[in-house]
PyMOL Python script that loads the backbone (N, CA, C, O; Angstrom):
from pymol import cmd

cmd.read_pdbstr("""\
ATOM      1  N   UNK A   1     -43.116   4.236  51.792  1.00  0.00           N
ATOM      2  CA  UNK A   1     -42.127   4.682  50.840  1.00  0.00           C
ATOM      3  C   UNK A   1     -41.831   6.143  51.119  1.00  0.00           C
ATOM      4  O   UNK A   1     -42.718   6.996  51.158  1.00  0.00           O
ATOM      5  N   UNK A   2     -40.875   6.329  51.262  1.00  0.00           N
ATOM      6  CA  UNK A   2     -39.963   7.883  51.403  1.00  0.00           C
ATOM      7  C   UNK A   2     -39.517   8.351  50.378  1.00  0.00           C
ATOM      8  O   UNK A   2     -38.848   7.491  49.804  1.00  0.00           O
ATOM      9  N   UNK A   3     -39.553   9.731  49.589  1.00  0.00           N
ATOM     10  CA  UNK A   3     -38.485   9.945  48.896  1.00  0.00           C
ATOM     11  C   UNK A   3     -37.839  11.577  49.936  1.00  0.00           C
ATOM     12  O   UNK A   3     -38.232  12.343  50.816  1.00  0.00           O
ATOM     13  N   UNK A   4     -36.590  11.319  49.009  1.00  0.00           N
ATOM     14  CA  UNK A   4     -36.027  13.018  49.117  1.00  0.00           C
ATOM     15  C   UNK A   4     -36.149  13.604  48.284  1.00  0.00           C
ATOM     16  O   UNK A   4     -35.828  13.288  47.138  1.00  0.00           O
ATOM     17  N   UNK A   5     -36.884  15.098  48.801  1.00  0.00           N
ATOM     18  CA  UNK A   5     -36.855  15.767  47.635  1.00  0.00           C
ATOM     19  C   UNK A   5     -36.006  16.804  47.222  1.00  0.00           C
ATOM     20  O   UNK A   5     -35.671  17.302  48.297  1.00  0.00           O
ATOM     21  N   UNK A   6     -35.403  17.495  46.257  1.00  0.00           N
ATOM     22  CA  UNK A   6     -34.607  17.977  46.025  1.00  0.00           C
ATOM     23  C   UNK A   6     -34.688  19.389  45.440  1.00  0.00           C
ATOM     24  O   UNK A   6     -35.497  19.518  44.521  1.00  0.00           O
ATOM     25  N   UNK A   7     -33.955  20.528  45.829  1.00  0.00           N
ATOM     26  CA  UNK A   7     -34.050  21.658  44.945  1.00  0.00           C
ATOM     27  C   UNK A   7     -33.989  21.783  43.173  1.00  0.00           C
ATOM     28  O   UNK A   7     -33.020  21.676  42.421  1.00  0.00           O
ATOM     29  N   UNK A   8     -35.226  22.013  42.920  1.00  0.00           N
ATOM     30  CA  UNK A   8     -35.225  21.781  41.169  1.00  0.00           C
ATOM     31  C   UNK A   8     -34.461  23.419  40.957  1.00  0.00           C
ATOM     32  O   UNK A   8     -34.783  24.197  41.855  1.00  0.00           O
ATOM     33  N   UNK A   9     -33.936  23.740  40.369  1.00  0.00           N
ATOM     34  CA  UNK A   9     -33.020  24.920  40.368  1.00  0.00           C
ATOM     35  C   UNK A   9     -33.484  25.601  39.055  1.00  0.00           C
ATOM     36  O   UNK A   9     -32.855  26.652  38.927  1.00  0.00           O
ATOM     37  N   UNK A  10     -34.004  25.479  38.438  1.00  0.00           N
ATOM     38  CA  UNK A  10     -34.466  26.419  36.893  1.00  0.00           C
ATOM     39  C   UNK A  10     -34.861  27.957  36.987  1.00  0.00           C
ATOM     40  O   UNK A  10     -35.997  28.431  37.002  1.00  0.00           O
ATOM     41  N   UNK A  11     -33.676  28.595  37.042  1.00  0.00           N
ATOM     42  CA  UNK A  11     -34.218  30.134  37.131  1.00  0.00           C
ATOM     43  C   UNK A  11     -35.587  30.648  36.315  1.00  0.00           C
ATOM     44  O   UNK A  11     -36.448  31.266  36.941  1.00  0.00           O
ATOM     45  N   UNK A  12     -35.758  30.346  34.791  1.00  0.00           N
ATOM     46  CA  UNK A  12     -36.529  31.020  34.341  1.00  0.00           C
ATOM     47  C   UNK A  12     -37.675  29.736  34.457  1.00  0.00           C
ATOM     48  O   UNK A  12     -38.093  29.344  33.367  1.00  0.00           O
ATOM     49  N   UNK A  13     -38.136  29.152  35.498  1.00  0.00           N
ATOM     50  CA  UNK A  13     -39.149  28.033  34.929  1.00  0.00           C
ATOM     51  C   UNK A  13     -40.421  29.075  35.669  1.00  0.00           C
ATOM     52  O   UNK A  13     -40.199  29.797  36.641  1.00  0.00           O
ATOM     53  N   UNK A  14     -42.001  28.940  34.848  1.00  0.00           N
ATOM     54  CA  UNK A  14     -42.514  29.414  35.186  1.00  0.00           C
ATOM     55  C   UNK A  14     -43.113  29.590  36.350  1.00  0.00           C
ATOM     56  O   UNK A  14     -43.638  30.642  36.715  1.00  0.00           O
ATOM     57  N   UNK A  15     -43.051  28.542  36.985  1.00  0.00           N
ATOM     58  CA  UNK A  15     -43.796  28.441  38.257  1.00  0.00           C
ATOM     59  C   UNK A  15     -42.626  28.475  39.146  1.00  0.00           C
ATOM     60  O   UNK A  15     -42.655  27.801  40.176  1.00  0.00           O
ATOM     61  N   UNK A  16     -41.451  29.293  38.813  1.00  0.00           N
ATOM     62  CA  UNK A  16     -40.322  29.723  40.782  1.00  0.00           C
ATOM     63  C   UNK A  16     -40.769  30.076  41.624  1.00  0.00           C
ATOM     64  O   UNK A  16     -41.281  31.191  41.732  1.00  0.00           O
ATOM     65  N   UNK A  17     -40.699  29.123  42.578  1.00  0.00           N
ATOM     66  CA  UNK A  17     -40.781  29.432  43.896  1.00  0.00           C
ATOM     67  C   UNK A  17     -42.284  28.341  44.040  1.00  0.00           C
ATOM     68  O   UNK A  17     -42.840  28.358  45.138  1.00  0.00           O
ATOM     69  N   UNK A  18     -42.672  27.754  43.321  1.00  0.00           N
ATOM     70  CA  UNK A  18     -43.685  26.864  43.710  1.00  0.00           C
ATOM     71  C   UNK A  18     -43.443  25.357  43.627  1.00  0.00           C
ATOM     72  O   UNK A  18     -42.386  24.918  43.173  1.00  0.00           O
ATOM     73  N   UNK A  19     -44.519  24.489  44.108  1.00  0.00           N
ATOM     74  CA  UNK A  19     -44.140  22.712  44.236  1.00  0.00           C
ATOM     75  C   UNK A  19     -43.698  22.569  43.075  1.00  0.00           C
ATOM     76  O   UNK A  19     -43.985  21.427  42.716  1.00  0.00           O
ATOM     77  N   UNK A  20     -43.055  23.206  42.148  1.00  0.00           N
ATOM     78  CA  UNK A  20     -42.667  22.510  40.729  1.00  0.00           C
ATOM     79  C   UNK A  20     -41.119  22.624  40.684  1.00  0.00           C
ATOM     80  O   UNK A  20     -40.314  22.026  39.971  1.00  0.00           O
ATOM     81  N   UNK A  21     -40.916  23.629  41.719  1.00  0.00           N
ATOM     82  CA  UNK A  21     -38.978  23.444  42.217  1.00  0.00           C
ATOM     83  C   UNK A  21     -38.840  22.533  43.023  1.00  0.00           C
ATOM     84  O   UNK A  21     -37.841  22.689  43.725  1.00  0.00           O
ATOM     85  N   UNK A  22     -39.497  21.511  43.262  1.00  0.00           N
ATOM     86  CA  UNK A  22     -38.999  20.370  44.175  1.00  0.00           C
ATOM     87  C   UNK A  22     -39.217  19.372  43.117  1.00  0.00           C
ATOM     88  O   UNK A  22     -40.031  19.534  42.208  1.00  0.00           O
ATOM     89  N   UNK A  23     -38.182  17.936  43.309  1.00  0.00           N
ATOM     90  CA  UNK A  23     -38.835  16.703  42.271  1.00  0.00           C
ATOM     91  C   UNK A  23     -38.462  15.477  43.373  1.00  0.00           C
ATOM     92  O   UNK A  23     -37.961  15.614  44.489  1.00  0.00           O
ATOM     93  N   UNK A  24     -38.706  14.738  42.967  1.00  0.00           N
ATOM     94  CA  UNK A  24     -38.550  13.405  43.394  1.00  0.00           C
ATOM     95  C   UNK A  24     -37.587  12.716  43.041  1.00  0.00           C
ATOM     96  O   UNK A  24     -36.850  13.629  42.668  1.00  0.00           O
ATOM     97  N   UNK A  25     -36.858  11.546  42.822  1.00  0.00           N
ATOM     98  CA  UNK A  25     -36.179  10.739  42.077  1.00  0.00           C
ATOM     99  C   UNK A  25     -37.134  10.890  40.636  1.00  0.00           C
ATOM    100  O   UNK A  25     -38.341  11.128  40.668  1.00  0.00           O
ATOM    101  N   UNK A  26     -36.306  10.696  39.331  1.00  0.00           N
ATOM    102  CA  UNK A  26     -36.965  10.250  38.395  1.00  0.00           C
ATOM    103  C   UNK A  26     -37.837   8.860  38.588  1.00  0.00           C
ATOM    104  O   UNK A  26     -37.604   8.188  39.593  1.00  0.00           O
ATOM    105  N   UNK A  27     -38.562   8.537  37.906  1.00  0.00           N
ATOM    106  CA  UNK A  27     -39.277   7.245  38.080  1.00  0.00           C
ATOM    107  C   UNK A  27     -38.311   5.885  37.721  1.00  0.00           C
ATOM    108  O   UNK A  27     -37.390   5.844  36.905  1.00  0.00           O
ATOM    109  N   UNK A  28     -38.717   5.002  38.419  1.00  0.00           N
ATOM    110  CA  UNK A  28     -37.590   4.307  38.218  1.00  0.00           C
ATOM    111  C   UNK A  28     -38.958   2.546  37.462  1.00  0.00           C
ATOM    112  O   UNK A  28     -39.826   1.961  38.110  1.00  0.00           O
ATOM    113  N   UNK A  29     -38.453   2.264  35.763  1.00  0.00           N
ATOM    114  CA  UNK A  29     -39.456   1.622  35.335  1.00  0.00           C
ATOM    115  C   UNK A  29     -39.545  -0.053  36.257  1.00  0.00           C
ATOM    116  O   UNK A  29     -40.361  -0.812  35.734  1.00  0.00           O
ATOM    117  N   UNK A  30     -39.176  -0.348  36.885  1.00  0.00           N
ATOM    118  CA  UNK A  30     -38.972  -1.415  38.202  1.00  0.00           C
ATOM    119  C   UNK A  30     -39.148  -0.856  39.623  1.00  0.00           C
ATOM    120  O   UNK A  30     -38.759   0.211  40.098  1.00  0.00           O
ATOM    121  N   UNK A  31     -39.881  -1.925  40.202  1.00  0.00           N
ATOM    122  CA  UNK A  31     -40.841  -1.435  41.655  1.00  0.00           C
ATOM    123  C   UNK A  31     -42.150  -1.331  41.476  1.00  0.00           C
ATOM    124  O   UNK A  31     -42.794  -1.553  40.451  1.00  0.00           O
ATOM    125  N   UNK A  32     -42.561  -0.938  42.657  1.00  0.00           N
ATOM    126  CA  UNK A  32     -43.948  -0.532  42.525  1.00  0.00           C
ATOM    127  C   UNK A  32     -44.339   0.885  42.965  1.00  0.00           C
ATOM    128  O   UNK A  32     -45.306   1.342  43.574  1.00  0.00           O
ATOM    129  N   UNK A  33     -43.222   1.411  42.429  1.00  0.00           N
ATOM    130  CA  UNK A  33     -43.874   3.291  42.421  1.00  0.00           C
ATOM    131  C   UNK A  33     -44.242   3.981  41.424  1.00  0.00           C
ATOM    132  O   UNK A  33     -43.412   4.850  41.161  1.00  0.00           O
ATOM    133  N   UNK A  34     -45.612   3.968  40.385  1.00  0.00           N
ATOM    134  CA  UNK A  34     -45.947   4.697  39.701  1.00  0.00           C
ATOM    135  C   UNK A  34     -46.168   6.266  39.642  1.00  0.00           C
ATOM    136  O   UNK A  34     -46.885   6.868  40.441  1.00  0.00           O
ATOM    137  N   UNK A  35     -45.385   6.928  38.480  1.00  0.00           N
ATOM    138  CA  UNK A  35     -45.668   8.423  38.915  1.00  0.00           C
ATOM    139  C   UNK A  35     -46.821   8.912  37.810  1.00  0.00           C
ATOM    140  O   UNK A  35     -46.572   8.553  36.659  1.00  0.00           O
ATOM    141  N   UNK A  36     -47.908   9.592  37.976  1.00  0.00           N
ATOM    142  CA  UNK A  36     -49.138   9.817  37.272  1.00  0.00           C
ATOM    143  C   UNK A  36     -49.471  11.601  37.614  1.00  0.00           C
ATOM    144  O   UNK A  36     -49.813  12.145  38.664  1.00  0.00           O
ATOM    145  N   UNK A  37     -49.173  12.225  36.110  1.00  0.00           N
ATOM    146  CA  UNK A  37     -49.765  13.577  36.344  1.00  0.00           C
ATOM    147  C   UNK A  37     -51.438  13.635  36.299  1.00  0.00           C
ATOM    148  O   UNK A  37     -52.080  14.507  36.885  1.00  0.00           O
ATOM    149  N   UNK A  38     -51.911  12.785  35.671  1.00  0.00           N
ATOM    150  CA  UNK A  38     -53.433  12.786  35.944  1.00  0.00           C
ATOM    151  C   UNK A  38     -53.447  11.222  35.438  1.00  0.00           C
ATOM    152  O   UNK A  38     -52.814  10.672  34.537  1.00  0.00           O
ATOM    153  N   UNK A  39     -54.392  10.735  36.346  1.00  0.00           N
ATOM    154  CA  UNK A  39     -54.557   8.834  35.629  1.00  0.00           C
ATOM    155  C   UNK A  39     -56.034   8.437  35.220  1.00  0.00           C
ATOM    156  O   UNK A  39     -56.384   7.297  34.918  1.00  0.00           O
ATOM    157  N   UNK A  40     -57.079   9.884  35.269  1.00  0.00           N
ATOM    158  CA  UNK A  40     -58.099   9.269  35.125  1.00  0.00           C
ATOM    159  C   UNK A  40     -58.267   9.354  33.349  1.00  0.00           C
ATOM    160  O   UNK A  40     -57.986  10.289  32.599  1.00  0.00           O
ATOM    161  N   UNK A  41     -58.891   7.862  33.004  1.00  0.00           N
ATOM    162  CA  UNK A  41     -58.403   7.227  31.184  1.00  0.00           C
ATOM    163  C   UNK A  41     -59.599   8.350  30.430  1.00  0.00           C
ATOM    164  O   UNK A  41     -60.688   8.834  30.736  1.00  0.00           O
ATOM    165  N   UNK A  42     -58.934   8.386  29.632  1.00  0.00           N
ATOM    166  CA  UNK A  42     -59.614   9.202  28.077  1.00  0.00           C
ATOM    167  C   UNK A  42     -60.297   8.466  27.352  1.00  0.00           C
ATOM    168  O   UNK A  42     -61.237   8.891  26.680  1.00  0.00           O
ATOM    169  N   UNK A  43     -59.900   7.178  27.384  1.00  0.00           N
ATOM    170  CA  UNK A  43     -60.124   6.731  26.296  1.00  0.00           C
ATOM    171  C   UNK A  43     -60.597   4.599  26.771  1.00  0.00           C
ATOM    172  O   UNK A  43     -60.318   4.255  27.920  1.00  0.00           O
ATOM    173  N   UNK A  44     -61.036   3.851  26.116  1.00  0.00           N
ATOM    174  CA  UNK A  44     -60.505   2.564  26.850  1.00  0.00           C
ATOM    175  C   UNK A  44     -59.322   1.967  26.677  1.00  0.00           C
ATOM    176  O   UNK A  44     -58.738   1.082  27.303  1.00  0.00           O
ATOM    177  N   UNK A  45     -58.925   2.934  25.216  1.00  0.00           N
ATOM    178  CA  UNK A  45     -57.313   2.182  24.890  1.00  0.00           C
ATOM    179  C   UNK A  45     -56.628   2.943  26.452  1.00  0.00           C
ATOM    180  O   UNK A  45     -55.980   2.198  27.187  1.00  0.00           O
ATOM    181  N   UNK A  46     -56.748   3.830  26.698  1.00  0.00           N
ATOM    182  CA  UNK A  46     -55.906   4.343  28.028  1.00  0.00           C
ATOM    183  C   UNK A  46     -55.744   3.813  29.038  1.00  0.00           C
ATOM    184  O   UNK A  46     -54.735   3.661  29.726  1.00  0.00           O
ATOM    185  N   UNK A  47     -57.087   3.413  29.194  1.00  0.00           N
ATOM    186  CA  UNK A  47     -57.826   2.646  30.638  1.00  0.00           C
ATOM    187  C   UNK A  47     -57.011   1.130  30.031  1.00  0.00           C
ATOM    188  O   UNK A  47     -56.820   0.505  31.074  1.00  0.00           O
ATOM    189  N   UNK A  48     -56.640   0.557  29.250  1.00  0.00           N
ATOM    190  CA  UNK A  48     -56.457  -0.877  29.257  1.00  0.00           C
ATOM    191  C   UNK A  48     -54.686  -0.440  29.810  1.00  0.00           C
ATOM    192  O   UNK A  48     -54.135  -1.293  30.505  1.00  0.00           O
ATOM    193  N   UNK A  49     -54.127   0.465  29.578  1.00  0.00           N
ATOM    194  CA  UNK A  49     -52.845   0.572  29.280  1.00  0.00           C
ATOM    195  C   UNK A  49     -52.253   1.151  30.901  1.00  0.00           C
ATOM    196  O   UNK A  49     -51.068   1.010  31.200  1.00  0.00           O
ATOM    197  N   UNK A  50     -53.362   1.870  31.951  1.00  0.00           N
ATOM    198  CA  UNK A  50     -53.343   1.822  32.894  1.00  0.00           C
ATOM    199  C   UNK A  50     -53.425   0.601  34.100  1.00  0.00           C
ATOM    200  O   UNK A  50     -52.934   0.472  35.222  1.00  0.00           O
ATOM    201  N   UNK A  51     -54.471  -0.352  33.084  1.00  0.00           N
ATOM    202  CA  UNK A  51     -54.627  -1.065  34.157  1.00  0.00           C
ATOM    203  C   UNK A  51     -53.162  -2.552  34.047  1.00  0.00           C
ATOM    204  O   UNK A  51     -52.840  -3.414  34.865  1.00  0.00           O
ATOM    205  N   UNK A  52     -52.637  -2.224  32.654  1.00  0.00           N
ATOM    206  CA  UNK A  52     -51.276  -3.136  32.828  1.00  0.00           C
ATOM    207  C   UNK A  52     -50.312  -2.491  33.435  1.00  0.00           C
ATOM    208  O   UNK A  52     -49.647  -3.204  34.187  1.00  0.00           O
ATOM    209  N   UNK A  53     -50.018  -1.436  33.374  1.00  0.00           N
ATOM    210  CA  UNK A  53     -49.676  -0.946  34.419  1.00  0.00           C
ATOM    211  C   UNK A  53     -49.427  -1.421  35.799  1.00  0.00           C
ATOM    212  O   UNK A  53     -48.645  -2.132  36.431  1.00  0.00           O
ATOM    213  N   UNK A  54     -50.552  -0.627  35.967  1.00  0.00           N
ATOM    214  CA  UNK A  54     -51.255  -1.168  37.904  1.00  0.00           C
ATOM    215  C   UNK A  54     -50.675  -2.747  37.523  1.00  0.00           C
ATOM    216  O   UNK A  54     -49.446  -2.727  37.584  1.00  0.00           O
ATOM    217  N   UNK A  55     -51.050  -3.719  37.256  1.00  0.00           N
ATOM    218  CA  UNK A  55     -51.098  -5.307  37.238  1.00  0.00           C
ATOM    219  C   UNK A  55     -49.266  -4.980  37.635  1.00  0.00           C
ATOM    220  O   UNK A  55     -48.778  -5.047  38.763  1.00  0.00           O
ATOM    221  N   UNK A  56     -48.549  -4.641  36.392  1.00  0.00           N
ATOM    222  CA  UNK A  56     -47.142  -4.692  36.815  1.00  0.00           C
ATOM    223  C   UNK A  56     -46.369  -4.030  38.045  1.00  0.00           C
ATOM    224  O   UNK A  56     -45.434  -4.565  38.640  1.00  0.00           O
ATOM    225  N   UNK A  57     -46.989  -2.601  38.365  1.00  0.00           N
ATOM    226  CA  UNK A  57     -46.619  -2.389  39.913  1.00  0.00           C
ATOM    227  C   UNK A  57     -46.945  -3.058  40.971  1.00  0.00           C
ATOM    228  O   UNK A  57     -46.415  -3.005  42.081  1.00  0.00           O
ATOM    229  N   UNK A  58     -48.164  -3.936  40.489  1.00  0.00           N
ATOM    230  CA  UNK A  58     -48.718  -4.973  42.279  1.00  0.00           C
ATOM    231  C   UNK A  58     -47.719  -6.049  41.885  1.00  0.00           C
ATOM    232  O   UNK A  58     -47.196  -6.672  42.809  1.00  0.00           O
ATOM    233  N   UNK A  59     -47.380  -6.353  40.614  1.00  0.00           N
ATOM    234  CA  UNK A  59     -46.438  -7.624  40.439  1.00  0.00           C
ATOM    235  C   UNK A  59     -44.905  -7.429  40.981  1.00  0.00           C
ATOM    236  O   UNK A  59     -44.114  -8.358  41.142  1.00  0.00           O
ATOM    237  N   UNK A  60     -44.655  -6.158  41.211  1.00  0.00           N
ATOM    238  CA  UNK A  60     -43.751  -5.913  41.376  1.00  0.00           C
ATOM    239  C   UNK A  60     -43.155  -5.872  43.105  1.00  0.00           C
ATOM    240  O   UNK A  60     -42.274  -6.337  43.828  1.00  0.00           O
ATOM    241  N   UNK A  61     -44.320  -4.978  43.116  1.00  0.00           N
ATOM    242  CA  UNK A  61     -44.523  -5.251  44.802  1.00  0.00           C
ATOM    243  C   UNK A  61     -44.779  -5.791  45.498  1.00  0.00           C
ATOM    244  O   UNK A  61     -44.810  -5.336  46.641  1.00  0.00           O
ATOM    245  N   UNK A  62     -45.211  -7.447  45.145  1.00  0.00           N
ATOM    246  CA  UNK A  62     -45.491  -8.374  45.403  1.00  0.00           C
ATOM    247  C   UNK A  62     -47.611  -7.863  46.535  1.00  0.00           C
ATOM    248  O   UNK A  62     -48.138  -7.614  47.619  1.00  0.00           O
ATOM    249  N   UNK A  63     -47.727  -7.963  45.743  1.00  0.00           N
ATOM    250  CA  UNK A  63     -48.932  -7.467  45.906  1.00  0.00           C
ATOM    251  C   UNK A  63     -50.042  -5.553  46.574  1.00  0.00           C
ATOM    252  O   UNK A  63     -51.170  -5.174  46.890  1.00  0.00           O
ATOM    253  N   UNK A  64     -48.351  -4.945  46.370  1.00  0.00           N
ATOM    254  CA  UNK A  64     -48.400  -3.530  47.355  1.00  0.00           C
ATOM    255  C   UNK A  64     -47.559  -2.761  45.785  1.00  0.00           C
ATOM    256  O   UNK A  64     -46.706  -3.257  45.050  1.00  0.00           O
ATOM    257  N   UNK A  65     -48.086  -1.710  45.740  1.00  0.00           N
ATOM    258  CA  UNK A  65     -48.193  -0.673  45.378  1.00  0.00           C
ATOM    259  C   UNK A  65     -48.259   1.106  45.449  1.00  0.00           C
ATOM    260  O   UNK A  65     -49.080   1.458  46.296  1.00  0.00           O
ATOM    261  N   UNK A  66     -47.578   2.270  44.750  1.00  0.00           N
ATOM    262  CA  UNK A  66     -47.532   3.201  44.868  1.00  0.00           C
ATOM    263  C   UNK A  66     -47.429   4.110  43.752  1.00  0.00           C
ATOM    264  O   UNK A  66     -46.514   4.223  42.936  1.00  0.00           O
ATOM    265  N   UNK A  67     -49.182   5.123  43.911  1.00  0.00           N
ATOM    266  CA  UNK A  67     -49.203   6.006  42.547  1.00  0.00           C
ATOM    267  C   UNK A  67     -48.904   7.285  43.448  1.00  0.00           C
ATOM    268  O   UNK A  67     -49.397   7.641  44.519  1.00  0.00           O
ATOM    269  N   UNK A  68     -47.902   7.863  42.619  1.00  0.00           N
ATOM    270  CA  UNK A  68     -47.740   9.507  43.034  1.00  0.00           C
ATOM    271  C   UNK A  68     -48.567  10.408  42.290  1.00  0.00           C
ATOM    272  O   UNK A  68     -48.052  10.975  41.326  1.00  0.00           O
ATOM    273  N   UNK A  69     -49.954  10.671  42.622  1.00  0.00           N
ATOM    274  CA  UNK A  69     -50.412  11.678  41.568  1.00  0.00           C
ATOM    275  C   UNK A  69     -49.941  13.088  41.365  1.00  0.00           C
ATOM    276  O   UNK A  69     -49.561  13.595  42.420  1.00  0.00           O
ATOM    277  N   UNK A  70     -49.851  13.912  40.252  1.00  0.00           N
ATOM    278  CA  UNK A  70     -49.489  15.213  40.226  1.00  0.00           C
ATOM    279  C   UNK A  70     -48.072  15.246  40.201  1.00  0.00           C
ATOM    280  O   UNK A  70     -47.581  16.203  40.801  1.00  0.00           O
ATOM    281  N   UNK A  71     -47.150  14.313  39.571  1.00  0.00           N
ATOM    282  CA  UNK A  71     -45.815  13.696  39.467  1.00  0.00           C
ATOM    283  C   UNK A  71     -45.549  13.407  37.728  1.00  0.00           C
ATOM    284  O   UNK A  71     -45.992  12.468  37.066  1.00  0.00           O
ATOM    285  N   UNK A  72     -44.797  14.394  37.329  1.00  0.00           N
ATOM    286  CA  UNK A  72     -43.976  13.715  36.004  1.00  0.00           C
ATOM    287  C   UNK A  72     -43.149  12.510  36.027  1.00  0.00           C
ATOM    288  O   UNK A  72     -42.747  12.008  37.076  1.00  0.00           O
ATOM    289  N   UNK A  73     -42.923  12.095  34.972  1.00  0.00           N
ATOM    290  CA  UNK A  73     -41.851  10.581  34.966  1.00  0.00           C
ATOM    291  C   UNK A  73     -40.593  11.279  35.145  1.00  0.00           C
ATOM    292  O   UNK A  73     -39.918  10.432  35.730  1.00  0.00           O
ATOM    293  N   UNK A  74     -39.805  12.393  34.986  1.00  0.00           N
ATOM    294  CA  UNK A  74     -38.847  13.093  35.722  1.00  0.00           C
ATOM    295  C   UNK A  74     -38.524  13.346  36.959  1.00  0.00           C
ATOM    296  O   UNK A  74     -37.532  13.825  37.509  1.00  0.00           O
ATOM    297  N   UNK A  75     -39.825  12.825  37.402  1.00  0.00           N
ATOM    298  CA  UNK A  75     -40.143  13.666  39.238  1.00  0.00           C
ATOM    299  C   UNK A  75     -40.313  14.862  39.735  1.00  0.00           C
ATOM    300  O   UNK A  75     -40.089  15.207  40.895  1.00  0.00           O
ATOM    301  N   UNK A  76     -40.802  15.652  38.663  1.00  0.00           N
ATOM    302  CA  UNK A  76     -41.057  16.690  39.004  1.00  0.00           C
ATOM    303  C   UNK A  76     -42.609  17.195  39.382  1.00  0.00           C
ATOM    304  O   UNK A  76     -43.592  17.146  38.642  1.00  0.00           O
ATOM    305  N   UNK A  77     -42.533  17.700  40.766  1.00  0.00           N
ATOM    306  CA  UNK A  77     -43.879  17.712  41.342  1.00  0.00           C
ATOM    307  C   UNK A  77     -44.718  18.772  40.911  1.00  0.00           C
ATOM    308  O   UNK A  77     -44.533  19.850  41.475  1.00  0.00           O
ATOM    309  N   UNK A  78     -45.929  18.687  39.713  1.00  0.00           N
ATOM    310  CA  UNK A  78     -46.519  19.678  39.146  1.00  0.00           C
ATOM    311  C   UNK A  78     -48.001  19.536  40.450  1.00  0.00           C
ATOM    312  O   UNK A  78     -48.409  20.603  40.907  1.00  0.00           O
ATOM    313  N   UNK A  79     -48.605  18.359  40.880  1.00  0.00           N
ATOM    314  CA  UNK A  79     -49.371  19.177  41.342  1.00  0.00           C
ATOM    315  C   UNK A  79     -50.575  18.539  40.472  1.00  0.00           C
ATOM    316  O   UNK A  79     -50.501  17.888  39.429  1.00  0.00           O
ATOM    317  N   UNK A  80     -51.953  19.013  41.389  1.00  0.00           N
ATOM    318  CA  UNK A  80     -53.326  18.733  40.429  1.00  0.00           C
ATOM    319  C   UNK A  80     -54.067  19.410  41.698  1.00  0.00           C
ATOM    320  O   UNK A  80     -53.925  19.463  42.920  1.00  0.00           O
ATOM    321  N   UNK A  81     -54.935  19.893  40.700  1.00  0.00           N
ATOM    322  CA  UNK A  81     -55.775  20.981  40.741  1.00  0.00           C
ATOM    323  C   UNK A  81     -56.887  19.980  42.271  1.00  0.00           C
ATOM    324  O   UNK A  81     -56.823  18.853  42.763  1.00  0.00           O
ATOM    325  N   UNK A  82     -57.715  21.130  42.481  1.00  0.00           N
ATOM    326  CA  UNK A  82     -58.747  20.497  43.674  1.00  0.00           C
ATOM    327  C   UNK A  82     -59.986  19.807  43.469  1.00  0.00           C
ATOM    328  O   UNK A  82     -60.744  19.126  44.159  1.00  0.00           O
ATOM    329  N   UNK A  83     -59.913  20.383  41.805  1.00  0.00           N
ATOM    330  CA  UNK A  83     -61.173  19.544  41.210  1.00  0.00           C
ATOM    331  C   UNK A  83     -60.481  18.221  40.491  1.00  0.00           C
ATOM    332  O   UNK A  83     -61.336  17.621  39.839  1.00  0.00           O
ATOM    333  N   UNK A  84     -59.219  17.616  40.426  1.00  0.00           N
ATOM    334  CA  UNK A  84     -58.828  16.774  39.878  1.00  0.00           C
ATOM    335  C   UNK A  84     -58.948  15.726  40.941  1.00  0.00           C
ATOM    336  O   UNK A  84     -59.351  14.569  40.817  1.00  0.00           O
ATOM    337  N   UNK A  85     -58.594  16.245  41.829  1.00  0.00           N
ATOM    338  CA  UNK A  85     -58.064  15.712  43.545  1.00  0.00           C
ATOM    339  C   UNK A  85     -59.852  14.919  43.587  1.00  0.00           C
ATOM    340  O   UNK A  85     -59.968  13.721  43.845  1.00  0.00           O
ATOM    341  N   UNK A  86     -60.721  15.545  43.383  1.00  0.00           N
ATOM    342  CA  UNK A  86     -62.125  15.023  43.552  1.00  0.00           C
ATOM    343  C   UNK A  86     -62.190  13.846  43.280  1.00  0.00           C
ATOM    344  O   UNK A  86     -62.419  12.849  43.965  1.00  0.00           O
ATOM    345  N   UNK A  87     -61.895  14.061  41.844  1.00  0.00           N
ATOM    346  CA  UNK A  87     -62.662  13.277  40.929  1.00  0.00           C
ATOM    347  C   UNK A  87     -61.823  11.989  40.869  1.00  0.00           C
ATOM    348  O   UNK A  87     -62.100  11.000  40.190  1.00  0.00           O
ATOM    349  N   UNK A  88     -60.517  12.177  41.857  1.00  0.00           N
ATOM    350  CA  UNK A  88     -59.675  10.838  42.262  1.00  0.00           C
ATOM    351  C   UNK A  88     -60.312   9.999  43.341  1.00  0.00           C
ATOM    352  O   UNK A  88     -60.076   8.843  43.693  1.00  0.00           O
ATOM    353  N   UNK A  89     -61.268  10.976  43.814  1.00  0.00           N
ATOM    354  CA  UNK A  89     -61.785  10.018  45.395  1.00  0.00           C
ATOM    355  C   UNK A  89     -63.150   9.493  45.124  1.00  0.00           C
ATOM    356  O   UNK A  89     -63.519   8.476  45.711  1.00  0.00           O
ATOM    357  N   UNK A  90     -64.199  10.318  43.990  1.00  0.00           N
ATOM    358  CA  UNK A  90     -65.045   9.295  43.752  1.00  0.00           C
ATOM    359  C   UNK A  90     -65.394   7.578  42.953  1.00  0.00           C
ATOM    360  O   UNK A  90     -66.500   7.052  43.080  1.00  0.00           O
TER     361      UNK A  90
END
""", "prot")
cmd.dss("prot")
cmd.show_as("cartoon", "prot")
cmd.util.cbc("prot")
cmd.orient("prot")
C-alpha cells in the first residue's frame, strides 16, 4: 500500500516544520487500512473494540491488512515516541 503525502499547510500549528505537516489521505472507514495514534488497549472494553476492528480490516482485505501507527483518522502524521515504538514490538 502507497500513499501520497501531502503538504499540511497550518502556519501557526505547533509542531511547523515537523512530520505533523505531512498527512496521508484521511482514513477511509472501508478497506483494510487502519490509522492508530497509539493501539495499545486501556482498558478490555478497548481491547474488545480493537480487536473488531482488526476482524473488519482482515474482512475487508480479504485476509491482509494495514495499521498506520502514529496516524490520526484525518491523516495526519503525529508520530510516536521510541518508547511507544517498543512496547509495539514486544
Amino acid at each position: 500500500m502507497s500513499y501520497n503525502t501531502t503538504k499540511h499547510h497550518e502556519d501557526n500549528h505547533p509542531s511547523h516544520g515537523a512530520v505533523h505537516d505531512y498527512v496521508l489521505p484521511e482514513e477511509n472507514d472501508q478497506g483494510n487500512a487502519e490509522y492508530k495514534y497509539y493501539i495499545l488497549p486501556a482498558s478490555a472494553d478497548r481491547f474488545d473494540r480493537l480487536v473488531t476492528q482488526l476482524r473488519w480490516r482482515l474482512n475487508e482485505g480479504e485476509g491482509s491488512c494495514v495499521y498506520e501507527i502514529g496516524v490520526l483518522d484525518d491523516g495526519t502524521l503525529e508520530g510516536i515516541t521510541m518508547s511507544q515504538a517498543q512496547h509495539y514490538m514486544l
